[in-house]
ZARO-487331 format. One line per 8 residues: their letters; for each residue x, y, z of C-alpha. Coordinates in steps of 0.05 Angstrom, whole numbers. Each point is the difference from the previous one (the first is absolute). Example, Ala and Ser with C-alpha at 12.3 -4.5 7.8 and 13.67 -1.06 7.14 Angstrom:
AS) 246:-90:156  27:69:-13
END
This chain:
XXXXXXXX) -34:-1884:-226  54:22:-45  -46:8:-62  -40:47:49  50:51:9  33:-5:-71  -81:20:-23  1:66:59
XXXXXXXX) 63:20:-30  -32:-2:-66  -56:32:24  41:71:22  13:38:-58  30:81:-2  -41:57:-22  -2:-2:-77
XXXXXXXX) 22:67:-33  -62:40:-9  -16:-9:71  71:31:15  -19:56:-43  -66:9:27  35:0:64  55:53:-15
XXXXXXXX) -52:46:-34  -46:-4:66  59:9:43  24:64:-49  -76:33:8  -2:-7:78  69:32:4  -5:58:-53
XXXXXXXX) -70:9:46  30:3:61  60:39:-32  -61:52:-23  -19:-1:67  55:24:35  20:49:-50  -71:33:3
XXXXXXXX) 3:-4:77  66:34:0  -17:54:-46  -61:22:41  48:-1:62  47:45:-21  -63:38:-32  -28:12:72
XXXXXXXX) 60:11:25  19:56:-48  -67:28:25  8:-13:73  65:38:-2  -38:49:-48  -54:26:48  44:-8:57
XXXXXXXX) 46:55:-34  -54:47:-17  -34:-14:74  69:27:33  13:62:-53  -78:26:10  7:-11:76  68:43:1
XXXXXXXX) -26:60:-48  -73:-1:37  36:4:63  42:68:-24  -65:26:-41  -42:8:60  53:33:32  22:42:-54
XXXXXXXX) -6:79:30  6:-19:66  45:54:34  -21:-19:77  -52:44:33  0:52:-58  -49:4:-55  5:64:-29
XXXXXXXX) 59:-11:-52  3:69:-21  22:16:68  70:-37:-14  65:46:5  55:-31:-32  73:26:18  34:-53:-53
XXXXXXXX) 46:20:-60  -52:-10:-59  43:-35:-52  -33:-62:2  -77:20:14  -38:-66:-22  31:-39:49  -8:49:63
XXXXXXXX) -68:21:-26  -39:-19:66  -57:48:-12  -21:-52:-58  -15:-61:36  -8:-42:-75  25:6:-58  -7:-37:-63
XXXXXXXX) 38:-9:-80  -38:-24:-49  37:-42:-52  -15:21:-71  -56:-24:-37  -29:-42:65  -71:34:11  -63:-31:7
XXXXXXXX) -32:-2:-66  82:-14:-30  30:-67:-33  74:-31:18  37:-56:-21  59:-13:55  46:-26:-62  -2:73:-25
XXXXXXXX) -8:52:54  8:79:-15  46:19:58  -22:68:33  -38:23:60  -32:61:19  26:43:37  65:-20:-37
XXXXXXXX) 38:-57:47  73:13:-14  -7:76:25  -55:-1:53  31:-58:34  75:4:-4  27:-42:59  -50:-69:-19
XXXXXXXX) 44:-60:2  4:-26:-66  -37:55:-42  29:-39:-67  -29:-68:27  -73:29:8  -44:-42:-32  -43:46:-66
XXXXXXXX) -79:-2:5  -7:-11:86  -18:52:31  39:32:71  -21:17:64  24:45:53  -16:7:77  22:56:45
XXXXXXXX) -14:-5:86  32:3:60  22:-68:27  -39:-29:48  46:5:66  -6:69:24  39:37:65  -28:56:41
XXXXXXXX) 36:64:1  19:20:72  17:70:34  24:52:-34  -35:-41:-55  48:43:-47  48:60:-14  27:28:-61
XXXXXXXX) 59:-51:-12  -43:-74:28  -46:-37:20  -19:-36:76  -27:-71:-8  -7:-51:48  54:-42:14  3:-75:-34
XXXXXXXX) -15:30:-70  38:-31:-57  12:47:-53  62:-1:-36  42:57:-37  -22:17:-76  -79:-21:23  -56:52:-23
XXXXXXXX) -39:11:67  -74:37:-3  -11:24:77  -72:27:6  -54:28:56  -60:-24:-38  -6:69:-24  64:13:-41
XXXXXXXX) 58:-45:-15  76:14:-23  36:-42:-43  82:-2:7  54:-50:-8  35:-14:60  75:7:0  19:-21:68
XXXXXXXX) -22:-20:72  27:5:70  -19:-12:66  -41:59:30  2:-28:73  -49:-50:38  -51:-30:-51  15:44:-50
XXXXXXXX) 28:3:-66  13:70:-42  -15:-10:-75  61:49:-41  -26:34:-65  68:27:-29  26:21:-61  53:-64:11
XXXXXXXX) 10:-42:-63  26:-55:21  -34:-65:34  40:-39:61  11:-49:-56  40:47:-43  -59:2:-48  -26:67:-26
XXXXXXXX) -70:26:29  -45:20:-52  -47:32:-26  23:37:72  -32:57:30  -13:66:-25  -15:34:59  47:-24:57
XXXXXXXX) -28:59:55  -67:-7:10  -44:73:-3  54:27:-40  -11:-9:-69  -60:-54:22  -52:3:45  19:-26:75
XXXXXXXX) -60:-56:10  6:24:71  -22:-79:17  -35:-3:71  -35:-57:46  -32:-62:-46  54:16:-63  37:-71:-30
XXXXXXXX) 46:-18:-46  10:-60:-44  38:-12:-67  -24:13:-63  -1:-59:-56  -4:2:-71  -21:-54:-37  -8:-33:-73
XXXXXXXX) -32:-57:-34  22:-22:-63  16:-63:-42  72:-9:-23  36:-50:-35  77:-4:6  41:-29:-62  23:-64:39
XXXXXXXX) -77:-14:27  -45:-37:-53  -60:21:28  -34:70:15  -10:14:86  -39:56:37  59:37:36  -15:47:55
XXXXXXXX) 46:57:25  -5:47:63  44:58:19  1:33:76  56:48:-36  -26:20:-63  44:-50:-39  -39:-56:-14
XXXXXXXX) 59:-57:-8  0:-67:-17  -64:-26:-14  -29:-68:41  -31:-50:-54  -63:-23:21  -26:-55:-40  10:-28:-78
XXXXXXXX) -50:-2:-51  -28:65:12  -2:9:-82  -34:66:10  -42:57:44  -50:43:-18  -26:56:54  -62:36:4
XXXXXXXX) -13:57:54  -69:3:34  -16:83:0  -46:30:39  0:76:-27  -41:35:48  8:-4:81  -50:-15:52
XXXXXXXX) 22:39:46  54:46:31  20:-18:79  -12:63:45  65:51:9  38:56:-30  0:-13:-75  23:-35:-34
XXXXXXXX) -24:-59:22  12:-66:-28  -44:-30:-52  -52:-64:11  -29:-48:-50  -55:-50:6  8:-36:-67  30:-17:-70
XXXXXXXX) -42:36:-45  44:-27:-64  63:-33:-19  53:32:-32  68:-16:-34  66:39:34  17:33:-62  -73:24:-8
XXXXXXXX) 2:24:83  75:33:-22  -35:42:-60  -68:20:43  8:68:33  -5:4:59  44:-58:18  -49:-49:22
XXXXXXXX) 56:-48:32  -27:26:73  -74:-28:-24  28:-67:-11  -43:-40:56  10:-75:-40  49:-34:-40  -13:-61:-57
XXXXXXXX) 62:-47:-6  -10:-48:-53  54:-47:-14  19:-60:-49  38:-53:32  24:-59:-43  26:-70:30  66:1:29
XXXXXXXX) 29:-81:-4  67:-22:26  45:-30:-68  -34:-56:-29  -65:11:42  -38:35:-61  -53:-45:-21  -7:-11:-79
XXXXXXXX) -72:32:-10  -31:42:-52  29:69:-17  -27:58:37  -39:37:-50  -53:41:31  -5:68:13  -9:34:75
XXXXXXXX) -35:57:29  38:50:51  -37:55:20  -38:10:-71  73:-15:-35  2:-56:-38  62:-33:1  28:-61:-48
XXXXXXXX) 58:-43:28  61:-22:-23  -24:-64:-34  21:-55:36  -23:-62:49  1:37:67  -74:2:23  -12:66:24
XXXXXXXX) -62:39:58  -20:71:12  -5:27:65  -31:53:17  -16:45:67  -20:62:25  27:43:64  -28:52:38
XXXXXXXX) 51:48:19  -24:4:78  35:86:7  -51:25:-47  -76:-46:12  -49:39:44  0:-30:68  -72:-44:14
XX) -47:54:39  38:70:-28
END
């Protein structure tokens, strides 16, 4: 029995030392494999993430500008934009321009049939930026080669006017209404409409609350009213609107589109500013990775049809019979900005990834179509999409059956 065991001990040998080799080079494949694995899996994750976060960005900026295109004009029940008085000081015109529902700049060297690279963009726009739009937050930090966009309405709360409806010095609204000191009101019968910036309200008795349209300078806050009004007594020196039965008032808002990038922010963002008192203040950022924006404006030159009245009567269109750049609607005579019936928006949006989420992939080197402009980007690994969408502006499409 003991010669038994002494011959199994024998028998049990180790592994010899090109089987432990064999066995560490096996063991080095299946690891650098898996290792390969993960690496590739993780890439493409923070791939579709980038792109996730990508179209989610450029889902929320088209949803906010379509929203403000199709109202873009609106001034309540009024159509007729010639028919707009306005009593305001006119040292700052673009922004109180509320005949002009939209407005575009065109950045230099951006139309359809033009080439860009982003690394080396001409800075300029048409009509010239720094003049035509003085109070834009920012003005330094606009971002060369995008294009801008700007929206005149009335907001969308209205008030009805109440007896008297108005004298020379205010305005009767019902009470509940929220306006505030420095705001640009537009109070119109569907016929005519006023423009003024109120300066003060008080209490005008049982559900009623008198709208003041002084000469005062001064807000409650202790800021200064501008651009103010010019005519503070209605019917002298301006027309009295004489407002009757069915008249409303609501504010008036300005706003821009435009893509800014600050010196402390890495990455280019659609900002969007709106006014209710002709200074249009700190811009809101939107979303990043809005690298740029080109606009084209759906014209119809030639109306349907005229509504029955006294001329003149406002204008209707059916169609966009071509597409045009702003700085080619700015040179046309007539102004063809009341034709616009569409709007384009084309934008590039590039990945956005939280610090150390940027996948190591192949440099970006391809060239991208916005609006006819072909655009090359910064050369870099972001991965990069155009969207693109167009808006009826609702104020200006002929009604179905008319």
């Amino acid at each position: 029995m003991g010669n038994t065991l002494q011959n199994r001990n024998l028998q049990q040998k180790g592994f010899s030392l090109v089987e432990l080799m064999v066995a560490l080079l096996l063991s080095i494949i299946v690891l650098a494999a898996v290792i390969a694995i993960f690496a590739n899996t993780k890439a493409t994750s923070q791939t579709d993430t980038g792109l996730a976060r990508l179209q989610e960005n450029a889902r929320f900026a088209l949803s906010i500008m379509i929203t403000e295109i199709r109202k873009a004009g609106y001034l309540g029940c009024l159509r007729n934009t010639s028919a707009i008085q306005s009593t305001l000081n006119t040292t700052t015109p673009f922004a109180t321009n509320y005949g002009v529902g939209i407005q575009g700049f065109e950045a230099t060297g951006t139309g359809p049939t033009d080439s860009i690279a982003l690394a080396s963009v001409t800075s300029g726009w048409n009509p010239t930026l720094s003049t035509a739009v003085p109070g834009i937050p920012g003005s330094a930090s606009v971002v060369a080669g995008s294009d801008l966009m700007v929206i005149r309405r009335v907001s969308d709360t209205g008030y009805r006017l109440v007896p008297p409806y108005n004298d020379s010095a205010q305005i009767f609204v019902e009470s509940g209404a929220t306006f505030q000191a420095g705001e640009i009101l537009i109070a119109t019968d569907c016929a005519q409409a006023t423009v003024f910036q109120l300066t003060s309200t008080n209490s005008g008795g049982a559900n009623i609350t008198n709208l003041v349209h002084s000469a005062a300078t001064k807000t409650k806050g202790g800021g200064a009213i501008t651009p103010g009004n010019s005519c503070v007594v209605w019917g002298t020196g301006c027309t009295d609107p004489g407002f009757g039965p069915g008249s409303e008032i609501a504010k008036a808002l300005t706003t821009i589109f435009y893509i800014r990038q600050d010196g402390t922010d890495a990455l280019p963002a659609l900002y969007m500013a709106t006014s209710s008192s002709g200074d249009l203040g700190p811009g809101t950022k939107l979303v990043d990775g809005v690298e740029s924006m080109q606009i084209l404006y759906g014209i119809d030159s030639t109306a349907v049809s005229s509504l029955p009245g006294t001329p003149p009567t406002p204008l209707w269109f059916d169609r966009a019979e071509r597409y045009m750049t702003a700085d080619q609607i700015n040179s046309a005579a007539p102004n063809l900005w009341p034709n616009v019936v569409t709007v384009r928006i084309s934008l590039l949006m590039r990945t956005v990834n939280e610090p150390n989420e940027q996948a190591d992939q192949s440099i970006d080197s391809k060239t991208y179509i916005l609006g006819g402009t072909q655009i090359t980007p910064v050369s870099d690994q972001n991965r990069r999409r155009v969207f693109v969408s167009t808006v009826q502006i609702r104020n200006r499409i002929l009604p179905s059956g008319n």
